[in-house]
C-alpha positions as CSV (number, residue, x, y, z in Angstrom):
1,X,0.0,0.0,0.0
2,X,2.8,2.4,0.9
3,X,4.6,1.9,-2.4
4,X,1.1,2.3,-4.5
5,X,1.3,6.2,-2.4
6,X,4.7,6.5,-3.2
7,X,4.9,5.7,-6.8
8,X,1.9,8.4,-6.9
9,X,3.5,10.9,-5.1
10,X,6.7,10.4,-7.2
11,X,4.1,10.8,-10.7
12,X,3.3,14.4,-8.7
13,X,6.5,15.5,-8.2
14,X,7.2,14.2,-11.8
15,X,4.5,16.1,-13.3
16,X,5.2,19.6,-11.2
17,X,8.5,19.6,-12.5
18,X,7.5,19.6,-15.9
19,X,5.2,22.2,-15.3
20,X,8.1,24.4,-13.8
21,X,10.3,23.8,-16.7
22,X,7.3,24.5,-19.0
23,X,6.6,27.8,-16.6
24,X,10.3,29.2,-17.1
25,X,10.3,28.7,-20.5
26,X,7.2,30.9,-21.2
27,X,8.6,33.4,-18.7
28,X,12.2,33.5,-20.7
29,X,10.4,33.9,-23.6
30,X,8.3,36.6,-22.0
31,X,11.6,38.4,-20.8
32,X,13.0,38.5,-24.3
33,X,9.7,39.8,-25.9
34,X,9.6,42.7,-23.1
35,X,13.2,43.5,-24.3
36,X,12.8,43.4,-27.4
37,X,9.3,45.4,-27.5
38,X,11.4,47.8,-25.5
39,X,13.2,49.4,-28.3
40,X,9.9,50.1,-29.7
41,X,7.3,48.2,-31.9
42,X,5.1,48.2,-34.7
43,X,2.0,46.9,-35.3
44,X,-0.2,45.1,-38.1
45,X,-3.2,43.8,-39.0
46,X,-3.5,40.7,-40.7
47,X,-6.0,39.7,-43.1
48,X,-8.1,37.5,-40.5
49,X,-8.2,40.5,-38.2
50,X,-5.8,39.5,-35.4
51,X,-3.2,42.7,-34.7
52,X,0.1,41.4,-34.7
53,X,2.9,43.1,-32.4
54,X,6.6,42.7,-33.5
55,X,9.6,44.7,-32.7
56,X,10.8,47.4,-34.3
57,X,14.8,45.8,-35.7
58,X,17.5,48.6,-34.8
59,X,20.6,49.2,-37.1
60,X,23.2,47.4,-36.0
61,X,26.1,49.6,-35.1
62,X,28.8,46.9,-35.7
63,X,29.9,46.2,-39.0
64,X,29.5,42.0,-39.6
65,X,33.3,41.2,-38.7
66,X,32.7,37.5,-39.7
67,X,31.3,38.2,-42.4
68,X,34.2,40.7,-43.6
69,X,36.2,38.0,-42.6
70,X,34.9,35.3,-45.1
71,X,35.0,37.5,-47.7
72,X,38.2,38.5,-47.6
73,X,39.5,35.0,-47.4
74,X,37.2,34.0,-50.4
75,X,39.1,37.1,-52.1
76,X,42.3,35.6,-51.6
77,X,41.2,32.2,-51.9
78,X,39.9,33.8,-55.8
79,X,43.4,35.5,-56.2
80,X,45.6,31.7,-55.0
81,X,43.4,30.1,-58.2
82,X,43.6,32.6,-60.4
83,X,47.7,32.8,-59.9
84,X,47.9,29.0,-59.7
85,X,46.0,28.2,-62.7
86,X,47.7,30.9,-65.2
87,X,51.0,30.8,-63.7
88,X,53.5,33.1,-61.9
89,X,55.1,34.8,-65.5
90,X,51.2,35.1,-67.1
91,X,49.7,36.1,-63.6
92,X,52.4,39.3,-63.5
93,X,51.7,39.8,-67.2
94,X,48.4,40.4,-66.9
95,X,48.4,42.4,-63.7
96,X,51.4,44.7,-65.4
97,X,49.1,45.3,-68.2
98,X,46.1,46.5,-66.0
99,X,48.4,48.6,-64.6
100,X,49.0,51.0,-67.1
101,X,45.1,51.2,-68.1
102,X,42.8,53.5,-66.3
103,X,42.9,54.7,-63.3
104,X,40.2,51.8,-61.9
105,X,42.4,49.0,-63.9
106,X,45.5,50.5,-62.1
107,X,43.5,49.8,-58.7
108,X,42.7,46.7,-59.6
109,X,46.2,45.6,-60.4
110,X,46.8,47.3,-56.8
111,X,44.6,45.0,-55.4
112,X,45.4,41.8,-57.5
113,X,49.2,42.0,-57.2
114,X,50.8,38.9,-55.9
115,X,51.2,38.8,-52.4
116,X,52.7,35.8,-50.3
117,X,49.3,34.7,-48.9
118,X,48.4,34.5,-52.2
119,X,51.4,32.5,-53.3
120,X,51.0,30.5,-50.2
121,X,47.8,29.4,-51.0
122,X,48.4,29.2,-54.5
123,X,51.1,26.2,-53.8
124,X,48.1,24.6,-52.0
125,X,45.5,25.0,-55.2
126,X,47.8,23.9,-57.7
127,X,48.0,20.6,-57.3
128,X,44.5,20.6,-58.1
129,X,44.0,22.8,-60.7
130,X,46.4,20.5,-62.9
């Protein structure tokens, strides 16, 4: 008999606990809402007449560093298979020859002159590109 009240009281005690997980969860999500909605909000109405509330999205002040990041390494990564696949003589060539063009061909050779991370990586592509 004493294990029949004990297994019960165990479901009980089972059962609250969910319920106070479930209860911080909706509270969490009711702290982020209300911090959210603090930076101000704007409101629609959808077609079935429900008004919907949803933050108002502020600038972001940072620039996207990882993002900056990957392309600049996708840059290089471009610059290793382009001076891997035409060759160290050709590569110069052709960035020689943009250099006496206009003044936006002259930045671009700037820009696409061979530098040792491009080499570097460059020694890594090749063996691929051939």
């Amino acid at each position: 008999m004493t294990e029949a009240v004990g297994a019960c009281f165990e479901d009980i005690e089972a059962a609250m606990v969910d319920a106070q997980i479930q209860f911080n969860k909706r509270l969490t999500s009711l702290h982020r809402k209300h911090k959210a909605m603090a930076n101000g909000y704007t409101t629609h109405l959808r077609g079935d007449g429900l008004i919907v509330v949803k933050p108002r999205m502020r600038a972001r002040r940072n620039p996207p560093v990882r993002g900056l990041v990957y392309l600049a390494l996708g840059f290089f990564v471009f610059k290793g298979f382009m001076f891997a696949s035409l060759g160290d003589i050709t590569y110069n060539e052709r960035v020689a020859k943009m250099g006496n063009g206009t003044s936006v061909e002259q930045a671009g050779a700037w820009v696409m002159q061979a530098d040792p991370l491009t080499q570097f990586l460059a020694g890594y592509i090749e063996p691929l590109t051939k």
